[in-house]
C-alpha positions, 0 to 999 in steps of 0.5 A: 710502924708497918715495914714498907714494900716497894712495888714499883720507882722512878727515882725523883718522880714516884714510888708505889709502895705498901705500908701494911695492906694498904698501897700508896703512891706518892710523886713529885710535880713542879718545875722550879719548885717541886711538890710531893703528892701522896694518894691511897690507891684503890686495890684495881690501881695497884693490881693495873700497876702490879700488872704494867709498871708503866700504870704508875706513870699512868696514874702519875700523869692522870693525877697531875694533869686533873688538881680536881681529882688530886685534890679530892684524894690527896694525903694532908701531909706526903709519906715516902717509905723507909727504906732501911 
């Protein structure tokens, strides 16, 4: 398995990380249930967030606000990084 990098967390609500050369990022949405989302992100995603950290939250809020969008990126199963 590839070593994850960690670009950029919130803890409890997201992290953007590379596994490999490929950026992810995966977030929490709910209230009393909470759901994890995971989406590869295009390389003008991760260089907007690389550049404003604040762009995750961006994001994070684009795709929560858009289930059409999230929908049609969203990973079959959520992936968190290792962090050992």
């Amino acid at each position: 398995m590839s070593k994850n990098t960690i670009i950029c967390e919130e803890r409890w609500s997201y992290v953007v990380f590379l596994q490999g050369d490929t950026a992810y990022l995966t977030f929490l949405t709910g209230g009393v249930v909470e759901v994890d989302h995971s989406v590869q992100l295009s390389e003008s995603e991760l260089l907007s967030v690389k550049a404003n950290l604040a762009g995750a939250s961006d994001l994070v809020r684009r795709l929560s606000s858009n289930q059409e969008e999230l929908s049609a990126r969203e990973l079959p199963s959520p992936i968190w990084p290792s962090k050992t």
